[in-house]
C-alpha positions in Angstrom: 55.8 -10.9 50.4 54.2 -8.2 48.1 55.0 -4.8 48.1 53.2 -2.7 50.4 51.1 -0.8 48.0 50.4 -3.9 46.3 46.9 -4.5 48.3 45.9 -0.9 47.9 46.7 -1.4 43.7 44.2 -4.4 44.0 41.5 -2.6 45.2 41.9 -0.1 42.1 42.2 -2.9 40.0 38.9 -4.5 42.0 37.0 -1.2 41.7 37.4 -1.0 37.8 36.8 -4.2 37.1 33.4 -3.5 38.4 33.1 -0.3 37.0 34.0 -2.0 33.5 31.3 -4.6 34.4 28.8 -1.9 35.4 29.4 -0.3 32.1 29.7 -3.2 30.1 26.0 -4.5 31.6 24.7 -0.9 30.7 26.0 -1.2 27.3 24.3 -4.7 26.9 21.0 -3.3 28.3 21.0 -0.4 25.8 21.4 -3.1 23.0 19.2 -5.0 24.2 16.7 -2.1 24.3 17.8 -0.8 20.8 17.3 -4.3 19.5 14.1 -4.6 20.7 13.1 -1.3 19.4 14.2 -1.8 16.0 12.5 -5.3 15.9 9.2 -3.6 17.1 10.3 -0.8 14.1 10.5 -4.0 11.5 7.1 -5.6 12.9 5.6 -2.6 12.4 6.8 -1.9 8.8 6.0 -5.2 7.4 2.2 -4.8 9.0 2.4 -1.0 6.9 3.7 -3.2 3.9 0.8 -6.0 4.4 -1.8 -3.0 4.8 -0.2 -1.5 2.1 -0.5 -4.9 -0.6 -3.6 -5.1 0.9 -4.9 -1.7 -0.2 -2.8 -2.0 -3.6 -5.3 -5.4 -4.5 -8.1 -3.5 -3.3 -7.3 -1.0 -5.6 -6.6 -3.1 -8.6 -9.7 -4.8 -7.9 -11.9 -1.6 -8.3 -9.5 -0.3 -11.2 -10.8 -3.7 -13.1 -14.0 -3.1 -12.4 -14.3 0.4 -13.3 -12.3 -0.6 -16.9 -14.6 -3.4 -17.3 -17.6 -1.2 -16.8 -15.9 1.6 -19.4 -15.5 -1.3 -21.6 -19.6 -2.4 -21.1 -20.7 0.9 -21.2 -18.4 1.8 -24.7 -20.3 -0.9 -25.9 -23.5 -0.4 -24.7 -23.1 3.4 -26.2 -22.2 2.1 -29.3 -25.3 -0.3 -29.8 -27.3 3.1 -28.7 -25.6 5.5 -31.3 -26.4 2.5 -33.8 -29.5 2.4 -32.9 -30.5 6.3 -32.6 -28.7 6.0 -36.2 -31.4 3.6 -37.3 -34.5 5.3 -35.8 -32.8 8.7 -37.4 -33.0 6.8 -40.9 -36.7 5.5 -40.3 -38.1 8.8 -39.1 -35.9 9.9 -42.8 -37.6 7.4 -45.1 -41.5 8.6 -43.0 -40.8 11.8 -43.4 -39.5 11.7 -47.2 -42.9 9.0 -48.0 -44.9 11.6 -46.3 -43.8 14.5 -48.5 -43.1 12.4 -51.7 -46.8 11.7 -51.6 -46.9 8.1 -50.0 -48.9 8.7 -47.7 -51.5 5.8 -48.5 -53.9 5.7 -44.8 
């Protein structure tokens, strides 16, 4: 037969195994929660991180833009300062036939 505090020491034993469970099924819970939280944290960053590739192409895009436009209107500037260049030489050879006595009209 047991001993007589025997069924009494089973209880305890009964009452914390189902603490242990209670705790063990909280601690499982939180886990759960904390996993779920960091995989709503990771969803979230690699949205940020698609925004954020997003915005970088974006940007690259209007960077080469605005260089190509630099490079079209360095161009264009130069064609003008050739051209002012030219005109700056006819109105010189006018003004220098006008004073040297060409002026045949």
């Amino acid at each position: 037969m047991l001993p007589p505090d025997a069924e009494e020491r089973f209880r305890r034993i009964e009452d914390a195994q189902i603490v242990t469970a209670e705790l063990q099924r909280r601690a499982e819970a939180r886990a759960k929660d904390d996993i779920e939280r960091l995989e709503a944290i990771q969803n979230a960053m690699a949205q940020w991180m698609n925004k954020m590739a997003d915005r970088q192409d974006e940007y690259e895009s209007k960077l080469n833009i605005l260089v190509n436009t630099q490079i079209r209107d360095e161009a264009e500037t130069q064609k003008l300062r050739e051209i002012v260049a030219e005109l700056s030489r006819t109105v010189d050879r006018f003004l220098k036939a006008r004073t040297n006595g060409g002026g045949s009209g």
